[in-house]
N, C-alpha and C positions, 0 to 999 in steps of 0.2 A: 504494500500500500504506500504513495506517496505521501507525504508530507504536505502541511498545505503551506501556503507561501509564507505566511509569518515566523513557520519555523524553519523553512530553505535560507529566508534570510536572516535569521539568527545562527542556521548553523554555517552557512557561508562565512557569514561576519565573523563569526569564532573564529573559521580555518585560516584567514586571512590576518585576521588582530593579530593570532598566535605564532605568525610565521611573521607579519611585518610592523607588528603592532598599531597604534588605533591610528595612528595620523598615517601609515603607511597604505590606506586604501580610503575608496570613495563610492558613492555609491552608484556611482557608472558601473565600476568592478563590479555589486552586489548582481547589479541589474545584469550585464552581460551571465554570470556565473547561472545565478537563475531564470534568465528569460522573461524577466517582463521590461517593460520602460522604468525607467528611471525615478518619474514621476508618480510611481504606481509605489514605490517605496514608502513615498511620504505618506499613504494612507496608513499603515503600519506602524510607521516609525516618523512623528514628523521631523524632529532633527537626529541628528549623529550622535548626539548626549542621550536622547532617547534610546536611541538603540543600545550605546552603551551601558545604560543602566540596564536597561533589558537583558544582555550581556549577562553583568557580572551578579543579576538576581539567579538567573538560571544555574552557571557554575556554581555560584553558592551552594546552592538547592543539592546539585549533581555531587557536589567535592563532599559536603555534609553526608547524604545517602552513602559515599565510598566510606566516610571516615567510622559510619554504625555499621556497614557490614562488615567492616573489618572489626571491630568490637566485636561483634558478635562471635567471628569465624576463627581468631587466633584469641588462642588463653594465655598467652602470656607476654609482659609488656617487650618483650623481645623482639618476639615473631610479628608483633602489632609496629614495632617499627621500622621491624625488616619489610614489610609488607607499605608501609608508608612510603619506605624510601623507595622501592619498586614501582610505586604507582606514579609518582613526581618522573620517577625515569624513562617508566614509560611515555610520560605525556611529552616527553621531547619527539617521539617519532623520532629514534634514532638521531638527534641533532637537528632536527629540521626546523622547531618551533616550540615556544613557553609556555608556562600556564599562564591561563588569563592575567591574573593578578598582575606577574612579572613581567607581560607583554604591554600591559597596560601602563605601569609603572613609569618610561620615559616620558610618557604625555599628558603626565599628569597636570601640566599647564594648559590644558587645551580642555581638560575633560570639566564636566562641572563637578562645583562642591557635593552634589550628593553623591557622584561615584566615589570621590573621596571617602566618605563616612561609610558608605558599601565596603570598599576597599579593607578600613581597616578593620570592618567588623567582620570579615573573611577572613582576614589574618587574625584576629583575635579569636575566631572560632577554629581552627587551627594550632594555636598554641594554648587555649583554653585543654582542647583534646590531648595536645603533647603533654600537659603537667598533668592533668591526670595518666596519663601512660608510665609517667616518669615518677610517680607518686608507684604505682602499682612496681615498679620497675625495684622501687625500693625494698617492696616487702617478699618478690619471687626472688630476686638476683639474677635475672634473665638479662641487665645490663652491667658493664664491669666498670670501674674510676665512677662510678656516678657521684656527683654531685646536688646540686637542688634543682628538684624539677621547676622550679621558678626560673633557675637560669639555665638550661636544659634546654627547655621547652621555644623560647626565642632563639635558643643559639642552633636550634637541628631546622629551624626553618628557616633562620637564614641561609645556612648550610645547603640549602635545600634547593633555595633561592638561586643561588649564586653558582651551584653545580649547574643549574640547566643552562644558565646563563654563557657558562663555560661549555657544556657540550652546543651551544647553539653555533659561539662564534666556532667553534673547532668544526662543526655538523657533526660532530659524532660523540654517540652516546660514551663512548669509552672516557673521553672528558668527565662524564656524569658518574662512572663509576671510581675514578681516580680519585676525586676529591671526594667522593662518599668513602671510601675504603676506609679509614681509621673509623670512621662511627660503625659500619658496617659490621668491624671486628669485633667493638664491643657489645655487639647483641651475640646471644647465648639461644 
């Protein structure tokens, strides 16, 4: 079953933000990828911050949904950030392209204030989930040198951040596991 247009051009928009980030397209591009005119966008989306928001409500949505079944699916805070780190890596496509968030991040001057306040309650919902991991990490010993999941928690997502970042300009994921390798180690 197709997709109806407002979700072809959100998820165009996605594949596009995440390879050239948000001022790297327009909605000519949207329009060519999808097939309709141009002007047919704006029923949708009436500006570019619209869409954006639209954007990063959905990933939200999406990253939350991965971050409970992984809860769910791995018992111990180890395997839950073994599995964390896997998923950030995978979202590179091999080097190809970031996560929303990180793709979004250079244009921050162009995006409006509310993607801002989206933005960092995506990162705070994220490192909300890492202290608790790292809270739990405490009482299995599934991680080794641990410290406080207070500062834990901010420092595996910059980590995290900044690995894709580096498989991006390299295009290759092996960048992403280079710099993950020492956290990597200390999961059990």
């Amino acid at each position: 079953m197709q997709a109806d247009t407002k979700t072809q051009l959100l998820d165009a928009a996605e594949a596009v933000a995440r390879r050239r980030g948000f001022d790297g397209f327009s909605y000519a591009d949207l329009a060519t990828t999808v097939g309709i005119r141009k002007a047919s966008i704006h029923y949708h989306f009436a500006t570019k911050a619209a869409l954006a928001e639209a954007l990063m409500t959905r990933y939200h949505k999406m990253v939350g949904t991965e971050l409970d079944r992984i809860a769910g699916q791995e018992p111990t805070a180890g395997r839950r950030l073994r599995a964390l780190i896997t998923f950030y890596r995978d979202a590179t496509q091999n080097g190809q392209q970031l996560c929303l968030c990180v793709a979004f991040s250079p244009s921050r001057d162009s995006l409006p204030d509310s993607l801002d306040i989206q933005m960092s309650a995506y990162r705070q919902m994220i490192i909300s989930w890492l202290e608790n991991v790292f809270a739990q990490a405490a009482s299995d010993g599934t991680v080794t040198y641990l410290t406080y999941a207070t500062t834990e928690a901010p420092a595996l997502l910059a980590l995290l951040e900044g690995a894709q970042l580096a498989a991006r300009t390299e295009q290759d994921a092996a960048a992403f596991d280079r710099a993950t390798a020492l956290m990597m180690g200390r999961l059990l």
